[in-house]
C-alpha positions in Angstrom: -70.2 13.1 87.8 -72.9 15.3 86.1 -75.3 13.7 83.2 -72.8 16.0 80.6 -69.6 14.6 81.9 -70.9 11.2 81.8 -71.8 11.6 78.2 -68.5 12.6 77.3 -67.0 9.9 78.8 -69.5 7.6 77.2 -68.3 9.0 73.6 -64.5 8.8 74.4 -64.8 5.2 76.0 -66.3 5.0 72.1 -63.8 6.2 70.5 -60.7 4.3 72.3 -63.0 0.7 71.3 -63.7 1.6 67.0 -59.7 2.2 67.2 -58.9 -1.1 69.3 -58.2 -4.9 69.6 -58.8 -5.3 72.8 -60.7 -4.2 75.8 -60.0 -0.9 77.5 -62.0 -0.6 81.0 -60.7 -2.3 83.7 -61.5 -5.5 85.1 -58.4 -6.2 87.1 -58.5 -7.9 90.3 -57.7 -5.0 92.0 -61.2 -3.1 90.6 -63.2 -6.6 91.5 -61.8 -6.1 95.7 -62.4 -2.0 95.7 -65.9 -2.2 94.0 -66.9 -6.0 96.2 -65.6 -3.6 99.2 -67.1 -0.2 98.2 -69.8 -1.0 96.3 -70.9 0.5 92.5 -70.4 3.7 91.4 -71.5 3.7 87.9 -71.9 6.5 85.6 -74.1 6.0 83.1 -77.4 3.4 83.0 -77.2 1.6 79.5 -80.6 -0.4 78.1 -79.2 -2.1 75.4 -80.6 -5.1 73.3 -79.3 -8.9 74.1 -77.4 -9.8 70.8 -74.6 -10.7 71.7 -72.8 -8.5 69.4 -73.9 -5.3 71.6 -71.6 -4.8 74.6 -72.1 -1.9 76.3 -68.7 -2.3 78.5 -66.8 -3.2 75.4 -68.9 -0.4 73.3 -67.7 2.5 76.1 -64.5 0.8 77.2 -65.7 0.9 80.7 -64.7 -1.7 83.1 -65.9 -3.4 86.5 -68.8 -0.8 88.1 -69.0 2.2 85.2 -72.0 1.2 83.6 -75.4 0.1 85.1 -76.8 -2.2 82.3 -79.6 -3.6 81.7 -80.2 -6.1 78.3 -83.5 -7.3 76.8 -84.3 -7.9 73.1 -85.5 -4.9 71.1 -84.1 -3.0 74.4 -87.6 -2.3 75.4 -88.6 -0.5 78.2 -91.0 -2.1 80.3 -92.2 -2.2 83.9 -89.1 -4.1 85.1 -86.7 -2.4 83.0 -88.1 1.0 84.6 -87.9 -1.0 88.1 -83.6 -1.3 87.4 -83.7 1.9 85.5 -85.2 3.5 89.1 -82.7 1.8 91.4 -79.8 2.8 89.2 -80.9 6.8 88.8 -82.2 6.9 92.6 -80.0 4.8 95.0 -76.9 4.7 93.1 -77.5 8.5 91.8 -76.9 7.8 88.2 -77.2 11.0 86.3 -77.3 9.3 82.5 -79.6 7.2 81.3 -78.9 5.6 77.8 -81.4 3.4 75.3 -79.1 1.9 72.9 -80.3 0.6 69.9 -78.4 -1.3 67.3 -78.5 -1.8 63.5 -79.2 -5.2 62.2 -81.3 -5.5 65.7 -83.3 -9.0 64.8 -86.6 -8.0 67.5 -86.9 -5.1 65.3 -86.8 -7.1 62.3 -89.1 -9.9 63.5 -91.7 -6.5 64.2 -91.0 -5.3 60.8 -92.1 -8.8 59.2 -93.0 -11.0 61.6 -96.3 -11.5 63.5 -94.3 -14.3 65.7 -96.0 -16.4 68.5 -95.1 -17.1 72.1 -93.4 -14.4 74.7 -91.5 -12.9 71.8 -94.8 -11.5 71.0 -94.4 -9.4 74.3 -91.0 -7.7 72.4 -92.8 -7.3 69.4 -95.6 -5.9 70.1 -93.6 -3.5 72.2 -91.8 -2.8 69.5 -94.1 -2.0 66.9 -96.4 0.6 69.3 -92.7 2.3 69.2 -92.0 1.8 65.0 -95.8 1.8 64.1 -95.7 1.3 60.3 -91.9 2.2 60.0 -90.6 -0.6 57.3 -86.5 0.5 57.2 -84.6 -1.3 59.9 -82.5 1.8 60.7 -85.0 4.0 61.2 -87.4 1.4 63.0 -84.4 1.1 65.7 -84.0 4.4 65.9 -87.4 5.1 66.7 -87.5 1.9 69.3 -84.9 3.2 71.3 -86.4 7.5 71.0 -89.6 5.8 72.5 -87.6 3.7 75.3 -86.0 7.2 76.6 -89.4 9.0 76.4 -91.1 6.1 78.3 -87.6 6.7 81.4 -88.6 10.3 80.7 -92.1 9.9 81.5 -91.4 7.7 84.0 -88.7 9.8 86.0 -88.6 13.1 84.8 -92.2 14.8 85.2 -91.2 17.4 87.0 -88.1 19.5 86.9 -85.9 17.0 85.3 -83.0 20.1 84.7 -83.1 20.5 88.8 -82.7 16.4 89.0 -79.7 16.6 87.1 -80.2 13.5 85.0 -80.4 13.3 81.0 -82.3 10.6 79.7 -80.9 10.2 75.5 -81.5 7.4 72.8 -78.6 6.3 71.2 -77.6 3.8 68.1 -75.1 1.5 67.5 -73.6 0.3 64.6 -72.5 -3.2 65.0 -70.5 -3.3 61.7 -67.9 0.0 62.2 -68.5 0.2 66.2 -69.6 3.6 66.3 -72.2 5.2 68.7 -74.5 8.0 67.2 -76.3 10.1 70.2 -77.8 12.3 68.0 -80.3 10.4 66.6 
């Protein structure tokens, strides 16, 4: 599947879960033998935050082996992030690569207002070199997740990222109506 198809499914799989109840991707018994037998094939690599009302699956109705995800607060992009991020796009021949932000995202908050101690610092900071002085939440996670996919794009795509194949995009969610914008 090229980067475009995968996109397409990504917004359709997003469309089927604002206008359900229940899950759409499959996680059948069936898909658990054929992907513990064949291996993953997923479609799409999804850095999303950790609140636990962002799930990527649920968000794309994919089910057992679509999506490679990876979750961290503030969905930064760091060394081991790229480490996944690499293994997903070069041995399992990803050609999407997705930094999905989210409204009401509480790391971005905490960088907002917040000069907090401990490892949440490492977020923050991270965060804020993203936001700089940005004070709205919206646009601060909008930002945050633009500068995640230029740090993949940096990372992956120096040179002749068209002949590669692979689209690197940043992405919000809104956790109150469901909805994905990819145009952000």
């Amino acid at each position: 599947m090229n980067a475009g198809e995968a996109l397409e499914k990504l917004k359709e799989g997003n469309k089927r879960y604002i206008a359900s109840e229940r899950g759409n991707g499959d996680i059948s018994p069936a898909r658990r033998l054929e992907t513990a037998g064949h291996g993953q094939d997923p479609y799409a690599v999804i850095v999303a935050c950790s609140d636990s009302r962002v799930i990527p699956e649920e968000i794309f109705s994919a089910g057992i082996g679509e999506l490679f995800v990876i979750r961290v607060a503030g969905n930064v992009v760091g060394a081991h992030e790229l480490g996944s991020i690499e293994y997903a796009l070069e041995h399992l021949d990803c050609k999407l690569a997705v930094v999905l932000g989210h409204t009401n995202c509480g790391a971005v908050g905490a960088a907002i207002r917040h000069d907090p101690d401990g490892h949440i610092k490492y977020l923050t900071d991270a965060i804020r070199l993203a936001i700089w002085d940005e004070t709205d939440d919206r646009k601060a996670s909008c930002l945050n997740a633009k500068h995640g996919a230029d740090k993949i794009r940096k990372a992956f795509l120096r040179d002749l990222p068209e002949e590669k194949g692979i689209l690197v995009t940043a992405a919000l969610y809104h956790i109150d109506s469901g909805k994905v914008d990819f145009e952000i």
